[in-house]
N, C-alpha and C positions, 0 to 999 in steps of 0.2 A: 537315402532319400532321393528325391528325383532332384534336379538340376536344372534351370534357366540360364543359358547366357544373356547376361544384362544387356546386351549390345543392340541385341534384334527381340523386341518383346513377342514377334510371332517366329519366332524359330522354333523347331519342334526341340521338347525336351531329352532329358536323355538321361539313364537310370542308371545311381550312380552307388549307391547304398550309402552312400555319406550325408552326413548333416548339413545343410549349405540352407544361407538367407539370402541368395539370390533370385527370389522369384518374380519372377515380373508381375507388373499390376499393370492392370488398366487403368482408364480415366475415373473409374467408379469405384476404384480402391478394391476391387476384385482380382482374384489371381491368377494368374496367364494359366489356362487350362488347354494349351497347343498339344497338337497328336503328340504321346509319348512312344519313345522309341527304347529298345531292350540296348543298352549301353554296349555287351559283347558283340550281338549279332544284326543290331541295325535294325531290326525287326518293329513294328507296332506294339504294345501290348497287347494280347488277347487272344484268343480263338480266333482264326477263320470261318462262318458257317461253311465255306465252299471248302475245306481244308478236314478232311477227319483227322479225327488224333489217330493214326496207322497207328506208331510205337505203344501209346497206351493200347490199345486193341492190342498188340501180339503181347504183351506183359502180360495183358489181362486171359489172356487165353490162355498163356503158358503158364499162369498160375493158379486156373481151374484144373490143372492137371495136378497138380501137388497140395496149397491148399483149397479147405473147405469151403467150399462158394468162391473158389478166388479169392480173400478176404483173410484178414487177421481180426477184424472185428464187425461187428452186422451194420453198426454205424456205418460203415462204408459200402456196404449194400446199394453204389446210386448208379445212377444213368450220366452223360455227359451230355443234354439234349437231346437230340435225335439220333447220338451215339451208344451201343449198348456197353459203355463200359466206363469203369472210373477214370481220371485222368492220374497217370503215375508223377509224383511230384521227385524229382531229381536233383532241384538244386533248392536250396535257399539264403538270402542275402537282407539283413533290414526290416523291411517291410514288402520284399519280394520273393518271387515263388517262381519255379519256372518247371514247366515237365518235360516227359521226356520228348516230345515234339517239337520241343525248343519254344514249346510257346509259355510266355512270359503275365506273371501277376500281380497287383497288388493285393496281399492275402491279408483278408479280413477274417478268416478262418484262427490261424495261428496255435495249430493243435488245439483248436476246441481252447483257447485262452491260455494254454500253457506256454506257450511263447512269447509272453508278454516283455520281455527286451531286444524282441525280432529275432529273426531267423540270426545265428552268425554273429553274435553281437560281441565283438571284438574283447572286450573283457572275459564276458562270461567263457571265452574260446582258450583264453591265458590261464584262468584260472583253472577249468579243466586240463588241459596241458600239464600244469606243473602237479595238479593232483596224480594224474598218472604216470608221471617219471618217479614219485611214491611208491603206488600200487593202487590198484581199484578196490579194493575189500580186500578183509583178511578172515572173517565171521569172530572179530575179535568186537571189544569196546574202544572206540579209537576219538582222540581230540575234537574230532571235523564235530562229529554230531552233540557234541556238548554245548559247541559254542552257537552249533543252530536252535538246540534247544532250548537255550538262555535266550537268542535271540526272540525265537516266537514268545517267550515267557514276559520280554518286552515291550512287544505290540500286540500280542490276543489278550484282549481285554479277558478273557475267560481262564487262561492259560496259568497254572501253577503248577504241573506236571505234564511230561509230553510222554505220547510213543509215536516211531516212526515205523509207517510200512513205506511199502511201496506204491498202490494204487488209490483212487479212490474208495471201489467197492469195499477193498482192504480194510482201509481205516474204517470204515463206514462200519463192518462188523467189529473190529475193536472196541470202536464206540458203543454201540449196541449190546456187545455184551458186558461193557463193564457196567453199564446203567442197568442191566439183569442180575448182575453179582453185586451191585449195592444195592437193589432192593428186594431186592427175591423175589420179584413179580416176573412175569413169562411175556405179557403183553405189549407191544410195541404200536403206541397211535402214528399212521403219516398219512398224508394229504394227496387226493387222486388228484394223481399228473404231475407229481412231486417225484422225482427219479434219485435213489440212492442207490444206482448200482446194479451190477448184474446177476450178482451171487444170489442166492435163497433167499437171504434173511431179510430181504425188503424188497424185490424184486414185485412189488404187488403193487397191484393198479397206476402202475405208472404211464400207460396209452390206452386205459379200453375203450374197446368203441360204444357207440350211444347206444345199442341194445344190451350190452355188459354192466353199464356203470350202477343200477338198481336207481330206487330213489335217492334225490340230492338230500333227505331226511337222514337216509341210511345207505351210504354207499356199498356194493359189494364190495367182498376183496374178492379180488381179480389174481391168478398168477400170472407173471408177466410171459412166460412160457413155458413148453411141454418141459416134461421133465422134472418139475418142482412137489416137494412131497404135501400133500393135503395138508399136515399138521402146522406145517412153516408157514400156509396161508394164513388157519384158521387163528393164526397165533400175530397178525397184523391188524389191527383195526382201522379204517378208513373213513374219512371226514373230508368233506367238500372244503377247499380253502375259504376264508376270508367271510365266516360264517360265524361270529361267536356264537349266539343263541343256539345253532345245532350243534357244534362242538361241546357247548355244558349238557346239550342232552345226550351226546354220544361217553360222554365221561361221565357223567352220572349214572347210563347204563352198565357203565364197566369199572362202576366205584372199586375199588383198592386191586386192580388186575394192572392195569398199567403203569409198566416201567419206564418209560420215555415218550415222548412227545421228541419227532423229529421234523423237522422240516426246513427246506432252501428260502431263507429270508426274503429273495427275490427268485421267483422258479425259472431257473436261467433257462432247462429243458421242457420247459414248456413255454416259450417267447416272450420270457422274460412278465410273466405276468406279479406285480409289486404286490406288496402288503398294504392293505387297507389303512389308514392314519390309525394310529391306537391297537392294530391287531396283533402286532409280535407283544405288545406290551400287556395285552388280556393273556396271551399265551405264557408268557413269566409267570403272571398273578395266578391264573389256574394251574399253574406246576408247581407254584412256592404252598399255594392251598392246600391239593390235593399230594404232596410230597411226591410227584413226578418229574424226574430228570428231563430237562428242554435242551437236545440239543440240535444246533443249528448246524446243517450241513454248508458249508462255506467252502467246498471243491471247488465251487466257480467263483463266489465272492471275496473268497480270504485274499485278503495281498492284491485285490485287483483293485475293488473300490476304494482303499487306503490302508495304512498300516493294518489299522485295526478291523478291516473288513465291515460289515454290514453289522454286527455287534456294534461300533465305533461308529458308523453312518447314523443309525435308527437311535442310538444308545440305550440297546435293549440288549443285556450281559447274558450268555448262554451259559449252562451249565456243564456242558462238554463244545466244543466246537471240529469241525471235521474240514481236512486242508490238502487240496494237491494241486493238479493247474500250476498255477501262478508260482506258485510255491517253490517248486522245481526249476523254473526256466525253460523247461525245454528237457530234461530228463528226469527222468519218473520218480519221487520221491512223494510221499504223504504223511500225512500226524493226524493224532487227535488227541488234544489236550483239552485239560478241564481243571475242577474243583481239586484240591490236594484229597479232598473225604473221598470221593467221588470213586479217584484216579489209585486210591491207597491201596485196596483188594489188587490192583494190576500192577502196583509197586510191591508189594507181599508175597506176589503171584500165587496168591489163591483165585483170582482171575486168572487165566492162562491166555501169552499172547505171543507170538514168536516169530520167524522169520530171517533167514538165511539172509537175504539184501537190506533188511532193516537199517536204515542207518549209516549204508555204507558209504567210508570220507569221500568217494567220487560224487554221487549224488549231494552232497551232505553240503558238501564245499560248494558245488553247483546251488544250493539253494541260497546259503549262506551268502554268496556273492550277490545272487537277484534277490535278496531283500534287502541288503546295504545300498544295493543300486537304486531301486524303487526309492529311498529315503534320501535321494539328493533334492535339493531345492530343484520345483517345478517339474517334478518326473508324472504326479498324480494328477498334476492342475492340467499338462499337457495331452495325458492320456483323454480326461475328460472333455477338454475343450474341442481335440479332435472328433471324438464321437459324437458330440453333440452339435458339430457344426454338420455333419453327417446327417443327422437325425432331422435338424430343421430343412436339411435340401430334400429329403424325401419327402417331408410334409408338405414341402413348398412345390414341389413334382406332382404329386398328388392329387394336390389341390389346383396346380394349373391344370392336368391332363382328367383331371373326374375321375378320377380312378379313387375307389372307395380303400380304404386302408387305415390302422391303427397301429401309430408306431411307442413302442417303449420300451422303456427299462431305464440305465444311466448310463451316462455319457462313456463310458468303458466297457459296455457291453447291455447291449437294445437287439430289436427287431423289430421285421414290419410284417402285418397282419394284413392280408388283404380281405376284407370282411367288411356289410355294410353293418355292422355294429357301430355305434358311435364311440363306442369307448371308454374311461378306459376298461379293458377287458377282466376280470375279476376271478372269472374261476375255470378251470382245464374246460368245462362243458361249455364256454364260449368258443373254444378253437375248435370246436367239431363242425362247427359254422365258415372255418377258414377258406377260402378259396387257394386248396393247396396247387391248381393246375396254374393259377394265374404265379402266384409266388414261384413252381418251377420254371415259366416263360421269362420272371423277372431277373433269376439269377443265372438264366443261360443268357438273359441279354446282358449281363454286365461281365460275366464274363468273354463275352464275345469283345466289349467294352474294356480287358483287363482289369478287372476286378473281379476276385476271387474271394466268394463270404461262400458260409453253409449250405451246404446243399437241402438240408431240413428248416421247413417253413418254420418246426418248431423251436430251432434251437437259438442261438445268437450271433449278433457278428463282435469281432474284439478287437482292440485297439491294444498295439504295444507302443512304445517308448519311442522309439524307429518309426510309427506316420511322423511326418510334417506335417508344412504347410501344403507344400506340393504336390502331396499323396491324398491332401486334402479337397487340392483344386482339382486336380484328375478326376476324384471320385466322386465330388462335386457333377461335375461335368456328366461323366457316364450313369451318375443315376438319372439327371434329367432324361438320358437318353433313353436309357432301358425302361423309364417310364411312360414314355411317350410310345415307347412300340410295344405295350401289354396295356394302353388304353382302349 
């Protein structure tokens, strides 16, 4: 965390990666939000605009020679500002980031929320360690993932059997096809702008644009790109969110074809747009009806909004639930557990489900450790308080500088919309309305500012364990700022 010496409340701070309640406060019980400086190299946080990132530019060129687009995944497809290249991140500490430029962040990023105990986090760094004085995998059945699996069995509300892969898309077709093998139905209903993944099997209408989307009656499906076979589209059904009345007409059209009903309780990849009061809970009722498997993809919400995830928030029980992000800490593990009926054909293995890294005690132990950690007193109350103090300074920015905007989600993972919509925002075809040019000037200014969130308007920012106070007051500070020069 960042650091105040109590001596001089205006001395600049100084980043420390440790826990410390020395913050200073002003006369208004505010928190000393002085220039912070990079602890190693003395430096401000941030970008320079008069400063290009050289290093990242020669990475990035040197790795359009080897890989595809430069890139390991299209997610990272961005710009750095007026710079044409991403920035290479080199070190990370906390709730800090730093590249190879040496320029220094506080990262609201946090692998896309899978870092949710910060970068480096002194335990989770031990317990890896003695995993691999072990071995990292053996493709055997090993302790580690027993006691992860008992553990999820203890907090997913949904959870009486697990399997583990390793990504999200992964589990994601785990899931998908064991809710085809208990009911021998082909059809899969999910929600435009609802993202499960890159693989085939749901890869449909997750971004189209407003001449693709068809009527909000009856959405197309959309493939999400080239590549994908006709049949795997024509085999997804699409439904506007937060819609009951059309969703019983799109299930009534396709009375006894569909096997699941899938969809992200809160659609983290599309800015974090909430479920309607009462709508996960018609989504139950119409699954328990119509004998339709509902499961709730929880990649971003499992283990971040609380034990029990958004299942446990809304207390509306999935029928399978889907789990990576958080899950891990910081190395790639995922599940998807469910109903013992459900999950039985995949314990039988007359479902077919497999995988070389499945499971392995490296990952296993790594998760294992960041959910015992997540479960200290005040780990959840902290994460949320942060975001949401977050969340009120933007609105408060906002609304002093005119600047039209729509911020949500919860306190452990939101974003802001800049849109004259009033809010709050309901379905993906409100964000085609986004002011995506304004949202990229917002977060080249806060990274100019040190602060490091999403490069995607649509996606979210995350809180781990590792903000303070002091990470609070910084970002505090620098959103007024970046708001005030995109007014």
């Amino acid at each position: 965390m960042l650091t105040t010496p109590q001596s001089n409340p205006s001395a600049e701070l100084k980043t420390s990666g440790k826990s410390s309640a020395a913050t200073a406060t002003h006369g208004n019980g505010q928190k000393n939000a002085a220039a912070v400086r990079d602890e190693d190299t003395g430096r401000p946080l941030g970008i320079r605009p008069d400063h290009p990132p050289e290093k990242s530019q020669a990475w990035f060129d040197r790795a359009q020679k080897v890989l595809a687009g430069g890139i390991s995944s299209s997610a990272r497809s961005t710009s750095t500002g007026p710079w044409p290249c991403p920035l290479y991140i080199v070190d990370g500490k906390g709730p800090r980031i730093t590249d190879a430029d040496g320029n220094s962040f506080i990262d609201y990023l946090l692998s896309y929320g899978s870092a949710i105990l910060g970068h480096a986090n002194p335990g989770f760094m031990q317990t890896v360690k003695s995993q691999l004085a072990h071995g990292t995998m053996f493709g055997t059945c090993n302790t580690v993932e027993v006691e992860l699996a008992e553990e999820i069995c203890r907090q997913s509300p949904c959870a009486q059997l697990v399997r583990f892969a390793n990504s999200g898309s992964e589990a994601i077709s785990g899931a998908v096809r064991a809710a085809r093998g208990f009911t021998g139905r082909n059809k899969i209903l999910k929600f435009e702008g609802h993202y499960h993944g890159w693989v085939d099997v749901l890869a449909v209408s997750n971004r189209p644009g407003a001449e693709e989307c068809g009527p909000l009656e009856h959405p197309t499906s959309r493939a999400h790109s080239q590549g994908m076979p006709a049949g795997v589209v024509q085999d997804v059904v699409i439904a506007p969110w937060n819609s009951p009345e059309i969703l019983r007409d799109i299930l009534k059209a396709h009375a006894g074809e569909i096997a699941a009903i899938i969809a992200e309780p809160i659609v983290a990849n599309n800015s974090c747009i909430m479920p309607q009061p009462g709508y996960l809970e018609f989504l139950r009722e119409e699954c328990d009806r119509q004998k339709i498997v509902l499961i709730f993809d929880e990649i971003v919400t499992g283990f971040r909004m609380g034990p029990g995830g958004a299942q446990e928030h809304y207390g509306v029980t999935a029928d399978i639930a889907v789990y990576s992000k958080a899950i891990g800490g910081g190395l790639p593990t995922s599940a998807f557990a469910g109903r013992r009926d459900i999950m039985a054909p995949v314990a039988a293995n007359t479902v077919k489900h497999g995988g070389t890294y499945n499971g392995n005690p490296l990952c296993a132990a790594a998760a294992l450790h960041t959910l015992r950690s997540l479960n200290a007193p005040g780990a959840y109350e902290g994460i949320r308080r942060h975001g949401e103090g977050i969340m009120d300074a933007i609105r408060r920015s906002s609304h002093d500088c005119r600047v039209p905007c729509v911020v949500q989600g919860v306190g452990s993972m939101f974003q802001v919309i800049f849109t004259h919509a009033p809010g709050p925002l309901l379905h993906y075809r409100d964000l085609l309305h986004a002011d995506a040019r304004r949202y990229g000037a917002f977060r080249q200014a806060l990274l100019e500012e040190g602060v490091h969130a999403n490069s995607s308007g649509t996606a979210c920012w995350f809180i781990s364990t590792a903000h303070g106070a002091d990470e609070l007051a910084f970002t505090v500070a620098a959103v007024g700022k970046a708001m005030r020069r995109v007014s």
